[in-house]
Every structure is written in C-alpha cells, then in structure tokens.
N, C-alpha and C positions, 0 to 999 in steps of 0.2 A: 567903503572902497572896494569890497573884492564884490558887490552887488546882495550882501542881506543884510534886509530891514534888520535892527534891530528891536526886540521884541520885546513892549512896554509889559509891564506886569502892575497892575495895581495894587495901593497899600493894602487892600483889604485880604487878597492872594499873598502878596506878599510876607504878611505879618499875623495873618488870622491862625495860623497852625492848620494843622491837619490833612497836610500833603506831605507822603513819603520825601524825605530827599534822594535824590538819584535815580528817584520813582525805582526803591526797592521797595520789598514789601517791610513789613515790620518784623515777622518773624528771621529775614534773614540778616536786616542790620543789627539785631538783638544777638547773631550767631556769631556777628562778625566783630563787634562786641564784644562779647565772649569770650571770642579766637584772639581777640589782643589784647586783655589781661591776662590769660594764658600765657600767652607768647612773651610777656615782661615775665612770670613766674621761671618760666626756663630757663630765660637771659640770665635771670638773678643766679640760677643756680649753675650754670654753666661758666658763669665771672665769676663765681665763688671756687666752685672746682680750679680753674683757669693761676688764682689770684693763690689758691692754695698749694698748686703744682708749682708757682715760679717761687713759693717762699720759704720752700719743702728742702732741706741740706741733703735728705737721703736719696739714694737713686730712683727716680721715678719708673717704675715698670712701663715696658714696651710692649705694645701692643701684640706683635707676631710671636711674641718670646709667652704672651700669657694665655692667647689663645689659638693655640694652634692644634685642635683636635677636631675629629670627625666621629660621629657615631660611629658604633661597631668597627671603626677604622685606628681609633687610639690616634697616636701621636704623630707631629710632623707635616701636618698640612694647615701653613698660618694662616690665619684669618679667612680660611673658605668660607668655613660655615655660617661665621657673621656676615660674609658679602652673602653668600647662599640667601639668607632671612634679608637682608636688604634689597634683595633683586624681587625676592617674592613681595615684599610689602607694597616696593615701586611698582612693580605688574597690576598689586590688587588697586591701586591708586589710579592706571589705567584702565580699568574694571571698573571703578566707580564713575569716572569719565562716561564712559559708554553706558551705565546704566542713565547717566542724567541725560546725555545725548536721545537714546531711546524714550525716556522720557519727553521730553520736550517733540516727540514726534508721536506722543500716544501710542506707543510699541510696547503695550503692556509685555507681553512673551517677550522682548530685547532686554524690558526691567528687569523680571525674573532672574534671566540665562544669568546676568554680569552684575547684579546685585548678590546672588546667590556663589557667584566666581570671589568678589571680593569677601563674603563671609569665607570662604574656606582656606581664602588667603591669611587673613587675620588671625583662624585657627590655627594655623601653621605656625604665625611668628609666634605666639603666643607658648606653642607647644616648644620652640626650640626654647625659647625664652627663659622659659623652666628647663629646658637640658642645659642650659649655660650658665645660670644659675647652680643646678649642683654639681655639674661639673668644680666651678669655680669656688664652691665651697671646698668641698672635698680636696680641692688638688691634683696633683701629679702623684704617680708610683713613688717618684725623688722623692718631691718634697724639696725645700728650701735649707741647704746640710751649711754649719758651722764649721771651717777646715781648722786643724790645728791650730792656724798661726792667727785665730781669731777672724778672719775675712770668712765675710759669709757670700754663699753662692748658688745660684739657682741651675736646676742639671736637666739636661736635655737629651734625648737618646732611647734607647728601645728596653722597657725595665721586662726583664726574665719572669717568664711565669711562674706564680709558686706555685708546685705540683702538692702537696702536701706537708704537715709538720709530722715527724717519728720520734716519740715521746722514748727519751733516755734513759729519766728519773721521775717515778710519779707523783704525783701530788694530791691534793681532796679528792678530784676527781678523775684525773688523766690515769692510767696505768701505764707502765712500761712496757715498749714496744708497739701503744695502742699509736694507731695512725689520724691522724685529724684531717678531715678533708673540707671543712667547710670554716666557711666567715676567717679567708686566711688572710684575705689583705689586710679588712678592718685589724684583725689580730696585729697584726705585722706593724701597723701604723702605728695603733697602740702603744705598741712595745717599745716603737722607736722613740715616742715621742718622751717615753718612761725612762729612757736610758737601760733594756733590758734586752737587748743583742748587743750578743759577745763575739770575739773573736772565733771563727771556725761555722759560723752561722749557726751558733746557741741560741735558744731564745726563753724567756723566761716568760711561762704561760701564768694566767691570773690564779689559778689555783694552787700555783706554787710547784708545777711538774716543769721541768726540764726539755725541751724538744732540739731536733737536726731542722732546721729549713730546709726543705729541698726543694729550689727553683730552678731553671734555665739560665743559663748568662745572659747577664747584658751587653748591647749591641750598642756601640756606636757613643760612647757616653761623653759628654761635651759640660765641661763645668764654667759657667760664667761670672766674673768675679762682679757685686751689686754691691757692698761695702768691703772695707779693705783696712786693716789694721797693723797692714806690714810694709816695708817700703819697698821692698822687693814686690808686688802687684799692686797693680793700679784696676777701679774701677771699669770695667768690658773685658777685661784680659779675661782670655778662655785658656780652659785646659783641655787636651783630648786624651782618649784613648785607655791604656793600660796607666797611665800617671793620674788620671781624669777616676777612674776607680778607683785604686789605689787611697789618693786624697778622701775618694766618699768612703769607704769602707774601715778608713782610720777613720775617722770621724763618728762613724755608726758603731762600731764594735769599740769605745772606747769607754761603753760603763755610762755614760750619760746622758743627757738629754741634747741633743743638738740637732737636732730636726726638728721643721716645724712642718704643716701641709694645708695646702688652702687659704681657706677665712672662713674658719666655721664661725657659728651664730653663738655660739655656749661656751664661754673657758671655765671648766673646774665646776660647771651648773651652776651659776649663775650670774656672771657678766655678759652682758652685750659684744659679742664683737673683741675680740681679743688684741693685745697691745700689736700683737705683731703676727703677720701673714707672710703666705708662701709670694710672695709678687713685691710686696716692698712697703712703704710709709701702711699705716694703721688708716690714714686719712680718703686713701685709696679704695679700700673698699668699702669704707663710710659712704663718699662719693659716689661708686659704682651702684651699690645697692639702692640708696638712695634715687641717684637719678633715671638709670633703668627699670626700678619699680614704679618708679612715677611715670616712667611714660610706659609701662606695659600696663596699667592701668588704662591708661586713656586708651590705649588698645584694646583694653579688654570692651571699657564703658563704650570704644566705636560699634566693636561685634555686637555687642547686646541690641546699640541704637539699631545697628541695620540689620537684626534679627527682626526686631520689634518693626520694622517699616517694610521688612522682607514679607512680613504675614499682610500685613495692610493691603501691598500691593499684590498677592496672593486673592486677599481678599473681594478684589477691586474697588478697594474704599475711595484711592486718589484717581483711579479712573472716571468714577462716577462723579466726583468733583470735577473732572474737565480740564487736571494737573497735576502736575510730579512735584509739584516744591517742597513737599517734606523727604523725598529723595535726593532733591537738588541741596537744602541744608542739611542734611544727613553728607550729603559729598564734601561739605566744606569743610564740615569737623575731622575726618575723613582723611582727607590731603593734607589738613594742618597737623595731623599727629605721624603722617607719610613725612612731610616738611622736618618735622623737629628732630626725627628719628636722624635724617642726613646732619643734623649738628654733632647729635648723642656721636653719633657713629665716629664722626670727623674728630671728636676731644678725645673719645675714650681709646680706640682702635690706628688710630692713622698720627697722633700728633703726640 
C-alpha cells in the first residue's frame, strides 16, 4: 500500500545462520549482551537496597545530612561534590561520544584528543571515589552522640580546631607539662569512643597521662534527633545553638562511651563492619560499600579498557584496519557504567 515491494528472503537465507542480525557485528552484540546481564546484576542489587530501606524500623540516613563535605573546604556544602563527580563522569560520557563520532570519520587525532579526555575523566571519579570513601569511614569531627535521655543524634556545625593537648599528670610516656601536637583528632576520637573525656575538656591519654584539650569553639552546632527514646522528641526535631552543645558535651564528658564516627571496616580487630554507624541502620553502609564498589570497579575495568584501546589507537592499529569498532564497543561499556551511576546516584543521594 504505501508502494514497497515486499522483500522475499529464501529458506536457505533465512534459516542457514551466519548473518549478523541487525547486521551488527558479532563483537558488538556480544557487548550488548554483556551490558544486559550486567544491568539485571544492578537491578538486583538496587531492589535489594530499595526492599531493605522500606523494611528498615530505624531512621534511614539522608543524603544532604551524610554528605555534605568538600575537600580542603570541611563541612556544609551538600551533596556538591557527589554532583561535582557526576557532572565530570556525564562530560567523559560526552567524550566518548566524540571519540566514536571522530572515529567513524577516520579522525585518528579527534580519537586521541577525546579518548584521552574521557581517560582523565574516569581518573577523577575514581580519585574522588576514594575521597568519599574515607571520608565516609572516618566520619565527622561529631560523630553520631547518645544524649542523656537515650535518643541518639547526629550533629552538624563547624567542629573547633584542636590546637594542642597540655599534659597535667604524666604517665609511661607523656610528662607533665609536655605539649602534644600531633595525631590529635585520631587521639580525641579514640578517647571519645573509650569514654575518656571528662568534664573541663580532661582527656585520658593511652599511656595513662592526663591532658587540657585545647581547641577553638564550636560554631554553629545543630543536633538532629535520628532515634528517640523520650516522648518529649520525636525523630527530625533539631536542637541549636548554646542548648545543641550543652546536650553534646553532657554526653561526652559523662565517663562513657556514647559516640560512635563513621563506618569504619574493623570493630575491636576483627569484625567486618560494625553493628552500628555515624548515619544510621548497619545495612546502610553494607549497601553503600557494596554497591559503589561495585560500580567503581567497572570504572576502574572502563579506564583500563580505554587505556588499553587509547594505545592501539596511538598505535594505529584500528586505523590501518579501515575502523574504530573496538572504540565504538569500548563506548558502550562506557555509557552503560555513565547510565547506572545516574540510578547509584538517584537511591543513595537524592531518595
């Protein structure tokens, strides 16, 4: 009706095998392939996180509240630097674009330029990758504090620099009056986590000496309430200010352990992953590590591929073939790891 023949094929075409379908080549429906039992492996794990978050009693951590830090900048700026690493990955994504585009036009120098753009991209996420990472071990200056009336809370604000500890009482190794200038936070963390700051900012050193903490004030400190065991606060109620300290500094100075920090990898040398972290359910950073290592892997294994395809075309190995298609599925793998990163992004940061 609209004037084309319809186009006979015979059984022997039709049924003989050994014509591409879609007239792709083989190597790239093998890729594409590939790219979708991957892409079931994420789903799985992103319904699992998903299915785990709605069946979780405890306060699920918020994204802007767990990352909100900048290099050299500390605290107070949410989720820049995760969009930061998301903007650069989707840029290298439009990089790789253009290197298949150049290719497909024999532009060996276009492959180079924007083949070699998207490697540098990839180093970037990779490297923040690993800064968010131990950030997010380590924690906050806070920490995640116990307030008297049992409701735990996560605090927010400008933590005072420690200038120094000035040793009281000596111990094995400390002397009296001796000043300590170094490893003061780790120290400080330590302590707190030990129950061994006291009232008047004491602290109780490993060797058993006596020290003055002396830091800066804190600025600005904002306590949010994440479980609650009193009826008088409910779960999001914040506290500010001079009442917002006050709360944390009973809490620290009370002789015990009631701070935690992070989601370190070690409790006590030798468990995995400890019951409880600075952000909230245990499950959480199960989830986290688990699924952002797995795709900062595929990150890594993209760099590698287009290292290794960067030299070829260097070389002019796919030149003198007559074709980019080991650029072109290098792209796919590429975009599919660009692609899954926008879900990663969307469960962990935004939802």
């Amino acid at each position: 009706m609209g004037g084309h023949a319809t186009k006979q094929i015979d059984s022997k075409t039709l049924w003989g095998g050994k014509v591409s379908p879609f007239s792709t080549s083989y190597g790239k429906l093998m890729m594409w392939f590939f790219l979708v039992s991957d892409a079931l492996t994420f789903s799985g794990l992103l319904i699992a996180y998903g299915f785990t978050r709605h069946q979780t009693i405890e306060s699920w951590p918020i994204g802007e509240e767990t990352f909100n830090s900048l290099p050299f900048l500390g605290h107070g700026y949410p989720l820049i630097y995760v969009a930061l690493m998301t903007f650069i990955l989707i840029v290298s994504s439009v990089t790789m674009v253009l290197a298949v585009e150049a290719g497909h036009r024999m532009d060996k120098k276009g492959v180079i330029k924007w083949m070699f753009a998207t490697i540098i991209g990839g180093f970037f996420f990779l490297g923040s990758q690993v800064w968010e990472w131990s950030h997010f071990i380590h924690g906050t200056e806070f920490g995640r504090i116990t307030l008297s009336d049992g409701s735990e809370a996560i605090v927010s604000g400008h933590f005072g620099e420690i200038k120094n500890f000035t040793v009281l009482e000596g111990g094995s190794h400390n002397k009296k009056g001796d000043v300590i200038k170094d490893d003061l936070m780790h120290t400080f963390q330590h302590a707190a986590l030990t129950g061994n700051i006291h009232s008047g900012g004491k602290i109780h050193l490993h060797d058993g000496s006596i020290a003055q903490i002396n830091k800066e004030h804190d600025h600005d400190m904002i306590l949010t309430i994440k479980s609650s065991s009193s009826s008088e606060r409910n779960v999001g109620d914040k506290i500010y200010g001079k009442k917002a300290e006050e709360e944390y500094y009973n809490s620290l100075y009370s002789g015990s352990s009631k701070v935690f920090y992070g989601a370190p990898w070690f409790e006590d040398g030798n468990h995995w992953l400890p019951t409880k972290n600075e952000y909230g359910p245990q499950q959480y950073a199960h989830f986290f590590f688990f699924i952002t290592g797995f795709h900062g892997f595929h990150v890594f294994s993209g760099v590698l591929i287009n290292i290794l395809i960067f030299i070829g075309v260097l070389r002019g190995t796919y030149h003198k073939r007559g074709h980019y298609e080991m650029v072109e599925k290098t792209g796919l793998y590429w975009h599919f790891v660009d692609l899954v990163w926008v879900f990663v992004f969307t469960f962990f940061y935004l939802v």
